[in-house]
BAKOL-322131 format. One record per atom (N, C-alpha, C): x, y, z. Coordinates in steps of 0.02 Angstrom, whole numbers. Each point is the difference from the previous one (the first is absolute). Layout:
BEGIN
{x X; y Y; z Z}
...
This chain:
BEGIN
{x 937; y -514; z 177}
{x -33; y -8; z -65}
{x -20; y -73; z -9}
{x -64; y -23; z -11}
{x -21; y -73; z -11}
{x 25; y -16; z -61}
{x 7; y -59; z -29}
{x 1; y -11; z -77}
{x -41; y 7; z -38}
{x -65; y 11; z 7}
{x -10; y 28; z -47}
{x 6; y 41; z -14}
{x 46; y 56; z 38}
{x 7; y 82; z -23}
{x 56; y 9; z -17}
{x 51; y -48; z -12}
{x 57; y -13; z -34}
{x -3; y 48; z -77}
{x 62; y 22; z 8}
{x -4; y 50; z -68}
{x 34; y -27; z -77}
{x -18; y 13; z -61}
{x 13; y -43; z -44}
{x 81; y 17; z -17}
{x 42; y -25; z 4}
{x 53; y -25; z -44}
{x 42; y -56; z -32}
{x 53; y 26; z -6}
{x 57; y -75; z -40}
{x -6; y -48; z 41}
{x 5; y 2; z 62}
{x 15; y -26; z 50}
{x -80; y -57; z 44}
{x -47; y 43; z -42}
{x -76; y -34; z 39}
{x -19; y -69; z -17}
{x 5; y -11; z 22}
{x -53; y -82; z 8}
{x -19; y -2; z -75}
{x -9; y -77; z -18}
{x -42; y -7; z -53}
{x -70; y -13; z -9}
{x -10; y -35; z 84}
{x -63; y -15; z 5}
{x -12; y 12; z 62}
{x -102; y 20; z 8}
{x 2; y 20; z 62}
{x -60; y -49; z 4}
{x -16; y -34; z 80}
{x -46; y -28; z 25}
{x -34; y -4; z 79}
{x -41; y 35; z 10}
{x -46; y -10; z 35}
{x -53; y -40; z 17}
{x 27; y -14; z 63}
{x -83; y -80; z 43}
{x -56; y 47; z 48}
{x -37; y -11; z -8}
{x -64; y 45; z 38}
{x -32; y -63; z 18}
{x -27; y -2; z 66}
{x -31; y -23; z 58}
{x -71; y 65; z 18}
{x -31; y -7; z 41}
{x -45; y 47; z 40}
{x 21; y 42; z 39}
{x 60; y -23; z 48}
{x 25; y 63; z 33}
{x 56; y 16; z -2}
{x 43; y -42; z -38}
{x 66; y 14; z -1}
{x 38; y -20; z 58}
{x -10; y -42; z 51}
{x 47; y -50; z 34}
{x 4; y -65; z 25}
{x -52; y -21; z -52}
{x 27; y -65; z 23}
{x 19; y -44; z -80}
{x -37; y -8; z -30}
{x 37; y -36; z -72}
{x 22; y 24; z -53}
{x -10; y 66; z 1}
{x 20; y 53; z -49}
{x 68; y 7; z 26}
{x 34; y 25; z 63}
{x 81; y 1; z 8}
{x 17; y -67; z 25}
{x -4; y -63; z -11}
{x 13; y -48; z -6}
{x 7; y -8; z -60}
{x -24; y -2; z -34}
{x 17; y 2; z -74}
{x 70; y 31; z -26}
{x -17; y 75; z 29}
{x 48; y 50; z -25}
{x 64; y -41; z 22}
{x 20; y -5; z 72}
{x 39; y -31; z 23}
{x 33; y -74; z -27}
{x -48; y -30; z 2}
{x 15; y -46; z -44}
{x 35; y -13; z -53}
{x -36; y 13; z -58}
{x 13; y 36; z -62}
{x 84; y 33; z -25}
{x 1; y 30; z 58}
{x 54; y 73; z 1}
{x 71; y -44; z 17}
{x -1; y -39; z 49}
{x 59; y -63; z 24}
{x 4; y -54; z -67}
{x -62; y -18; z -17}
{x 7; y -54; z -79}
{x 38; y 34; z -66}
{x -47; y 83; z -2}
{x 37; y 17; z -56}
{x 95; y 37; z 23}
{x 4; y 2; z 55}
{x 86; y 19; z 17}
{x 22; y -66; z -7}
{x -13; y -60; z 9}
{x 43; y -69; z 10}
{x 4; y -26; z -88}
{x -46; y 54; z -38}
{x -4; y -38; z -58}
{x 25; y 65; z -53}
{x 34; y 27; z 34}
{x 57; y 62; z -17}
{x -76; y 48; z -66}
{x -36; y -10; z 22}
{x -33; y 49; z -30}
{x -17; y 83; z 40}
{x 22; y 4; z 61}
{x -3; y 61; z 20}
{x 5; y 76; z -42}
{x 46; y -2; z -42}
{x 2; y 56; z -45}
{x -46; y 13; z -46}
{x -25; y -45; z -1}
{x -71; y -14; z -64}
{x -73; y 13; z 37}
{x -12; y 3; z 52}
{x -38; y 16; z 39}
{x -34; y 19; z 45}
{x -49; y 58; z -7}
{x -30; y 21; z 61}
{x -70; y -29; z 30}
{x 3; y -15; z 52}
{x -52; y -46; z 55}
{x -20; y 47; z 61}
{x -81; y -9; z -10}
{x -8; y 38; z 55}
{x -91; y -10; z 22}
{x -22; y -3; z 55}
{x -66; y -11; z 10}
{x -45; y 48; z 11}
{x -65; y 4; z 18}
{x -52; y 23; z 12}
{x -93; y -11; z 2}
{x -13; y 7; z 62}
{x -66; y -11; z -13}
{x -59; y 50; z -18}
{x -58; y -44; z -8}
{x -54; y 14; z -39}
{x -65; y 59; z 51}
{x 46; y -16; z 65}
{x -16; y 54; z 44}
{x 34; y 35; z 39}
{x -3; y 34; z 36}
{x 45; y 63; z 37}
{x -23; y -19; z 62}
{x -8; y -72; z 33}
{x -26; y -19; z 79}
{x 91; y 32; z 33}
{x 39; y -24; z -37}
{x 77; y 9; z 55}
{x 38; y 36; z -33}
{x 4; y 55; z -1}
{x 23; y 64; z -41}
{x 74; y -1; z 24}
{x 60; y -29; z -21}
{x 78; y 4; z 15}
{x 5; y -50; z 62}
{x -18; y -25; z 15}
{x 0; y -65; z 55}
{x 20; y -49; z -23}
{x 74; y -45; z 39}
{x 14; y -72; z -3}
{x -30; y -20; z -29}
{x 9; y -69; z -40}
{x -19; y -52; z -26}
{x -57; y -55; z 82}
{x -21; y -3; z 12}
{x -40; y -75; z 49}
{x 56; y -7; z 28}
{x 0; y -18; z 86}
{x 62; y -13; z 20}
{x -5; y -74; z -20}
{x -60; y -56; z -7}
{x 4; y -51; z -1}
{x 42; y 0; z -104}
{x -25; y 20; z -27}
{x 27; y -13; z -72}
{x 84; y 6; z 10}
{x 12; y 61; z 31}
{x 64; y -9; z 40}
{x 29; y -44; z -5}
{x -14; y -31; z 76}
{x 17; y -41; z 35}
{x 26; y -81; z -57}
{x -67; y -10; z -31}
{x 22; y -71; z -40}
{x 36; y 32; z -64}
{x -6; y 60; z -33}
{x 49; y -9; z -50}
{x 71; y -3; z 25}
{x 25; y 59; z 58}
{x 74; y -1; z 43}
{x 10; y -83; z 2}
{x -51; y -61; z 23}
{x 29; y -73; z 15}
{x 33; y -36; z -64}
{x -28; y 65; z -58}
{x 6; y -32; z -66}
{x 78; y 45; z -33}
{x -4; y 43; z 20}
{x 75; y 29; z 2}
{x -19; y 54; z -50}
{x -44; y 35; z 5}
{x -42; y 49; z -33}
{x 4; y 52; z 31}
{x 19; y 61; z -2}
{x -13; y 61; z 53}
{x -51; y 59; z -26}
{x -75; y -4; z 34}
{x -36; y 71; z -21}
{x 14; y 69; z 47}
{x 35; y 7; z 28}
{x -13; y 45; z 53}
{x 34; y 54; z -41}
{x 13; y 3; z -29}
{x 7; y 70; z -36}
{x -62; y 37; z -28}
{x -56; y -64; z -18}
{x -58; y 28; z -40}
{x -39; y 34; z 38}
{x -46; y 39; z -70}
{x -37; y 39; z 48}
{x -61; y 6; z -43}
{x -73; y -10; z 42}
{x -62; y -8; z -29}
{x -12; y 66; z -52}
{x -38; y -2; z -61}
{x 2; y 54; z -27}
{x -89; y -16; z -42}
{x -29; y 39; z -27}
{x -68; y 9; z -38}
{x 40; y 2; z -68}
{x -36; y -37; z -62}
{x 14; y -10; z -48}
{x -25; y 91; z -34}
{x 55; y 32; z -19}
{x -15; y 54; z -50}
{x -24; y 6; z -80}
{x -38; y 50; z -21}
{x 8; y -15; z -64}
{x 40; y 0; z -57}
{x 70; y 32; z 29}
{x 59; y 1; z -17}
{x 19; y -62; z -32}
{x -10; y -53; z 52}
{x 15; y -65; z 0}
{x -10; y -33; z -61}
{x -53; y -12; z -26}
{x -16; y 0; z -82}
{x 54; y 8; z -66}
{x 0; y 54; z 12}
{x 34; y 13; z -42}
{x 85; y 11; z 2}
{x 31; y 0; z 86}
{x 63; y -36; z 21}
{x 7; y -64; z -1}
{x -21; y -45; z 7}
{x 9; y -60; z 2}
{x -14; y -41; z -54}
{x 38; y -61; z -24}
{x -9; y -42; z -67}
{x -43; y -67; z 25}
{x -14; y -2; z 56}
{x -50; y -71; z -2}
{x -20; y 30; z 102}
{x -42; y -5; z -21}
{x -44; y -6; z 77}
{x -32; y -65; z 27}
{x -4; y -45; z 65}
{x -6; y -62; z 11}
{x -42; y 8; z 40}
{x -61; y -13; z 11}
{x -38; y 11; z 31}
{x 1; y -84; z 42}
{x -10; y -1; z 62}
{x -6; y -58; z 47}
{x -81; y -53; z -2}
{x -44; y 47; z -20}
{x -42; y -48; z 8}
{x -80; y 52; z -33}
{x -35; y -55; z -22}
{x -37; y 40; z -54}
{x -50; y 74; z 14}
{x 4; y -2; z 65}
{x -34; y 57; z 40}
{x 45; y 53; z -35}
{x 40; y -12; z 50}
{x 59; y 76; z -64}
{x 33; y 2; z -57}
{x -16; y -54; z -20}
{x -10; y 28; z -73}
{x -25; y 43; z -47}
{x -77; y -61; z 49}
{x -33; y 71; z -30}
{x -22; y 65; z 16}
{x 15; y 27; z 44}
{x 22; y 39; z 45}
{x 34; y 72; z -55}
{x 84; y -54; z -18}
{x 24; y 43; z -25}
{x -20; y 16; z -89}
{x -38; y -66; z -46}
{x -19; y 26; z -46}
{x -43; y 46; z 8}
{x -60; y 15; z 60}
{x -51; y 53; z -15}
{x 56; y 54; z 27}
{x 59; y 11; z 5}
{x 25; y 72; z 25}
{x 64; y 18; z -66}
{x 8; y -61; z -35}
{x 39; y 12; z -53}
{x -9; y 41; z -66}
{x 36; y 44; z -29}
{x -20; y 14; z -64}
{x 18; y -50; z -49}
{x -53; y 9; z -63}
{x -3; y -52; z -43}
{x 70; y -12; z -39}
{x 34; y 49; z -4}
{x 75; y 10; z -11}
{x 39; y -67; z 29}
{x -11; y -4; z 61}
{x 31; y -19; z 28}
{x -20; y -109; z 26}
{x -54; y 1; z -35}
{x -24; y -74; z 59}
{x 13; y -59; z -18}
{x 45; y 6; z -47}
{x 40; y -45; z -9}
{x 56; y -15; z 38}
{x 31; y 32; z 20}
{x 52; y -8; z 60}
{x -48; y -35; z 76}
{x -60; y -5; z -12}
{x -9; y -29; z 50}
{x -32; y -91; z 10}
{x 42; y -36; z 38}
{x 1; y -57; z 4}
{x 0; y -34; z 71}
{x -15; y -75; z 12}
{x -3; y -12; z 51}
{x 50; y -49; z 22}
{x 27; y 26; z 53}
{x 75; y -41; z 31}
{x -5; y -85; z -12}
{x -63; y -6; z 11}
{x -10; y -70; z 11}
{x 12; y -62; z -78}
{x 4; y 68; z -38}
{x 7; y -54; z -73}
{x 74; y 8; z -18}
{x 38; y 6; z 48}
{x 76; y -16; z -20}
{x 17; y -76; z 54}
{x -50; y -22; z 53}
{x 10; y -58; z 29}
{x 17; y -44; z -70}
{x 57; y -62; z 25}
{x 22; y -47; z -35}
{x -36; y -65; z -14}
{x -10; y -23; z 80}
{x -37; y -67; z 10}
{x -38; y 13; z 33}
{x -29; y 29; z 39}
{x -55; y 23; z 51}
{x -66; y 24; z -21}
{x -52; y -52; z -25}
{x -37; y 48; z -21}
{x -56; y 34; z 43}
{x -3; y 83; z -19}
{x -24; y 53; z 50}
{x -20; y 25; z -65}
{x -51; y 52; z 35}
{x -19; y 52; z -12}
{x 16; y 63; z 10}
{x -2; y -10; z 74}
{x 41; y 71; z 45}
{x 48; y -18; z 29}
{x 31; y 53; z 27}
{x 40; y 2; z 55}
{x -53; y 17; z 55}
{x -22; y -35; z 56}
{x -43; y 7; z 45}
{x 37; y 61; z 51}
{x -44; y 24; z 37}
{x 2; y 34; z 54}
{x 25; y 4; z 53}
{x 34; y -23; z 41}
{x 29; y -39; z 78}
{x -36; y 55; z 33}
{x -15; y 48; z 14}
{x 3; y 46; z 57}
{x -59; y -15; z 55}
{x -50; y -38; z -15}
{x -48; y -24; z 52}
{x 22; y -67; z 4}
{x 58; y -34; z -6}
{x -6; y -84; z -17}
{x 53; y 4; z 64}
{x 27; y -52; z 6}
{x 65; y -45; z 49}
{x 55; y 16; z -57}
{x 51; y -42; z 52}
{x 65; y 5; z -28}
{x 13; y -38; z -52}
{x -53; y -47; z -12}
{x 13; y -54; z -57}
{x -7; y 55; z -58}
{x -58; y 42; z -16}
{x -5; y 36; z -51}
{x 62; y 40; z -19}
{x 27; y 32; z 49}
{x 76; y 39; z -33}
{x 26; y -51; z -42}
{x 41; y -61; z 38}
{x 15; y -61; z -48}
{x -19; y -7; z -38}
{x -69; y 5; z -4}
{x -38; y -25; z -74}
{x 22; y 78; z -42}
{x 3; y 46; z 12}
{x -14; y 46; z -45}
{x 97; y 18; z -28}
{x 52; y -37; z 55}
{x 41; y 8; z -21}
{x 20; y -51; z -51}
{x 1; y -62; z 10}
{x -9; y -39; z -49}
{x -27; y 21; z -74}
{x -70; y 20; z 2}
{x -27; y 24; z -94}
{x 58; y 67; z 16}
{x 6; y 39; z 22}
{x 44; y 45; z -28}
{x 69; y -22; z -42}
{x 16; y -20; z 60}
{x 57; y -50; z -25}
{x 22; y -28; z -57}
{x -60; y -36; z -17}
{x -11; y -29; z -61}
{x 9; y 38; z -61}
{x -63; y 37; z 25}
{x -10; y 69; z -66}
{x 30; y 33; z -4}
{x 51; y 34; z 25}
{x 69; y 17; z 9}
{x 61; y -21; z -74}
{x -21; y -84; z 42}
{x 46; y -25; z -56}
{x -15; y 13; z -68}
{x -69; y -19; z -17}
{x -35; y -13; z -81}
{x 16; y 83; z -2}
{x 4; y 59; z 45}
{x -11; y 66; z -34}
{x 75; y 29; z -40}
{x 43; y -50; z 45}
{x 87; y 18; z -16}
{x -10; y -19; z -80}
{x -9; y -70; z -22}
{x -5; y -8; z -84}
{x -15; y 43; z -3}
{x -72; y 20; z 3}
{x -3; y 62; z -55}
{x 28; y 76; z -1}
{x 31; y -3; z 57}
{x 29; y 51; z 6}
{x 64; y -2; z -42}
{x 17; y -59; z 19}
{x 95; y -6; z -49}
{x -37; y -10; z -70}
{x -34; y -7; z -19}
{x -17; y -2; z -91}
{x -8; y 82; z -22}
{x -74; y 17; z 38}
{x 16; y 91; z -4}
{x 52; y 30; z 0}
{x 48; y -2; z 59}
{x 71; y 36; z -2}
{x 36; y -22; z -63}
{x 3; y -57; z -19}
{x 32; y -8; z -70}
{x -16; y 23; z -59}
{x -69; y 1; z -14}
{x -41; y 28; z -44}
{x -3; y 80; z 13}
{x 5; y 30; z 52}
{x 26; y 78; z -20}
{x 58; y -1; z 16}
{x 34; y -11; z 5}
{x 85; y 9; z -20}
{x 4; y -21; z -60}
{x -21; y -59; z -20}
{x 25; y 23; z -74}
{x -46; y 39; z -61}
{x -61; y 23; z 26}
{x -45; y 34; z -29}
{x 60; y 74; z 4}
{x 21; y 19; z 57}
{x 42; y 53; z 27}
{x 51; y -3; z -51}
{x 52; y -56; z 5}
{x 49; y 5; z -60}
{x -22; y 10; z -69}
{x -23; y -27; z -29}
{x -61; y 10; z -49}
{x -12; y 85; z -28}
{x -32; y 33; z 43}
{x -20; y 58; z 4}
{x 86; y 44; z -18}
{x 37; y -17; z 74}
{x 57; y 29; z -14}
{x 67; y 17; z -59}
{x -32; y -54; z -33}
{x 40; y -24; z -60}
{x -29; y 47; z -65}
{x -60; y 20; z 17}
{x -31; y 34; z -56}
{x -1; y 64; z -32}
């Protein structure tokens, strides 16, 4: 079962987030990966579900890039569990913020979004701290410098995404107590 097909209870996540790339293995589960080690070290694991997908179906359940691999493992990151997937329309309306890598899929995913929904969609690159970007670039035709480069803004954006993640989790928990009290 992926996360997003996680079923609702006491016990579910408070928040769910998805990174979309183009094919789903190279900065999209870098992300995930990423992301997924920051928010366990920052004891938010119970509060959240993380999970990727791209904007096309080129690698349908296939590894992550062995090279994205390769430099996140130097970084003490493990993707090899992931697995390439096509963004559903499910997704929308499972997920509380969608991160799109770079403005191609963005917009990509606003023309496939319902209007319900396109607010949850945003771009990874505006949680960078000090780095200023636009995107998260591409590596998959580049050298090895580009993984670096793309682990780095992840990295980054990673960090700026944890704030807002620990303010949300606070703000529905006690929106939650709140409710419960009533």
């Amino acid at each position: 079962m992926s996360n997003s097909e996680l079923p609702d209870g006491p016990n579910q996540p408070m928040l769910k987030i998805l990174f979309v790339c183009m094919g789903n293995i190279c900065r999209s589960p870098t992300a995930e990966g990423v992301f997924r080690q920051k928010v366990f070290q920052s004891k938010l694991s119970p509060h959240v579900i993380i999970d990727s997908a791209g904007t096309h179906n080129y690698h349908p359940n296939s590894p992550p890039d062995s090279r994205a691999q390769l430099h996140a493992s130097r970084r003490g990151y493990d993707l090899s569990n992931l697995r390439a997937r096509a963004v559903q329309q499910n997704d929308f309306s499972a997920f509380d913020l969608i991160l799109a890598m770079d403005w191609d899929n963005r917009a990509l995913l606003e023309e496939i979004c319902p209007k319900p929904y396109a607010h949850k969609i945003r771009s990874f690159a505006e949680f960078l701290t000090t780095t200023d970007a636009s995107v998260i670039p591409d590596p998959y035709y580049g050298g090895e410098q580009g993984f670096e480069n793309v682990l780095d803004l992840i990295e980054e954006a990673s960090d700026g995404l944890i704030e807002l993640v620990e303010k949300k989790v606070v703000t529905l928990q006690a929106n939650t107590v709140i409710q419960n009290a009533k």
